[in-house]
Structures are given as structure tokens and as C-alpha cells.
C-alpha positions in Angstrom: 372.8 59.7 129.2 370.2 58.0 131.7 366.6 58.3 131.2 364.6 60.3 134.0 363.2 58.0 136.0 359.2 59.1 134.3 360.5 58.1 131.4 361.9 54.9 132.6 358.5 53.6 133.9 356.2 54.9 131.9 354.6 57.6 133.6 352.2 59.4 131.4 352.7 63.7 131.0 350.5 65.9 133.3 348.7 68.4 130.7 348.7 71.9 131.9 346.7 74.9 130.4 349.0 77.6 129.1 346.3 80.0 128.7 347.0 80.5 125.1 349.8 83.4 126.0 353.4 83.2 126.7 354.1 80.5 129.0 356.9 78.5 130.0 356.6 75.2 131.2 357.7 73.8 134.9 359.5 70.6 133.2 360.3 69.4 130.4 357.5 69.6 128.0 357.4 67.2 125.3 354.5 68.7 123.0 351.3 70.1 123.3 347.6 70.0 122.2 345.2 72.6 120.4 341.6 72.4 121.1 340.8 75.1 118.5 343.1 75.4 115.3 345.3 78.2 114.2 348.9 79.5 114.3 350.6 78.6 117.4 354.0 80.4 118.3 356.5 78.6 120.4 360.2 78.2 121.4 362.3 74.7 120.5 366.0 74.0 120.8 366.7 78.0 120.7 364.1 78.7 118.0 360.7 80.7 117.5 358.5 78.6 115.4 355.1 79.5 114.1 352.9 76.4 112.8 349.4 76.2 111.6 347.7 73.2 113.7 344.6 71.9 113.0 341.9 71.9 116.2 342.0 68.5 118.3 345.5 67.8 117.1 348.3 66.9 119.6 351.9 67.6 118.7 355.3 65.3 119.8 358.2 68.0 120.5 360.8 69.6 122.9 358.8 73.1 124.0 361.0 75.6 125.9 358.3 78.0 126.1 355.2 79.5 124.4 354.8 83.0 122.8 351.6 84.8 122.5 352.9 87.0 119.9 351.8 85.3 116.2 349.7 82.4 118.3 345.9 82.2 117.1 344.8 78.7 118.3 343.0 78.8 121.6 342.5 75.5 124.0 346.4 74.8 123.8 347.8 72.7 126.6 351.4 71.5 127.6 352.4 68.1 128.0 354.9 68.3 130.4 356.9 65.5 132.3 
């Protein structure tokens, strides 16, 4: 399978705010960052997963979308390709 070209040369995510409710991304969204710790609920490969995340961290995944439900951490945006 061929890279997309962003991936190919390098090109750097956008971040996007999700407004710390249910939000699904416009691309493909390979992780995310919390400004303020907590629980934050989200969708990956067909699953809900809730994780605690410490504030300023930024986490490498595959997002399909974010749920508000179970979500605590404010700040959070998507890094999206």
C-alpha cells in the first residue's frame, strides 16, 4: 500500500481543536494533545477507549472520532493529516 503523498514528504499534521466533545476528525487523525489532564474518551480501529492522560502530553494513534461521554481533560486537540 502507497504512502499518502503528506506522508511521503514530510508534511507536518494541522492540529484542530475538538472542543473537548464528540468530534470526528476531517482526515486521518494520527493522535492528539491534552492541555489539561484527565480521562479522554475516543474511538480507534472500531473501539471506545477511555485513558487517563496527563496535561501537556501528546499521544501517537489512529483516532476515528472523539466522544464526550467519560472525557474529563479539557485543551484536547487532533492531529490530523
Amino acid at each position: 500500500m502507497a504512502k499518502p503523498a503528506n506522508l511521503s514528504n514530510g508534511v507536518a499534521p494541522f492540529w484542530v481543536e475538538t472542543g473537548d466533545g464528540n468530534f470526528v476528525p476531517s482526515g486521518n487523525c494520527i493522535g492528539f494533545y491534552v492541555e489539561v489532564g484527565g480521562d479522554v474518551s475516543f474511538v480507534s480501529n472500531g473501539n471506545t477507549i477511555t485513558r487517563n492522560f496527563q496535561p501537556s502530553q501528546i499521544v501517537s494513534a489512529q483516532i476515528e472520532s472523539f466522544v464526550a461521554a467519560g472525557t474529563t481533560a479539557t485543551g484536547i486537540c487532533a492531529l490530523v493529516i
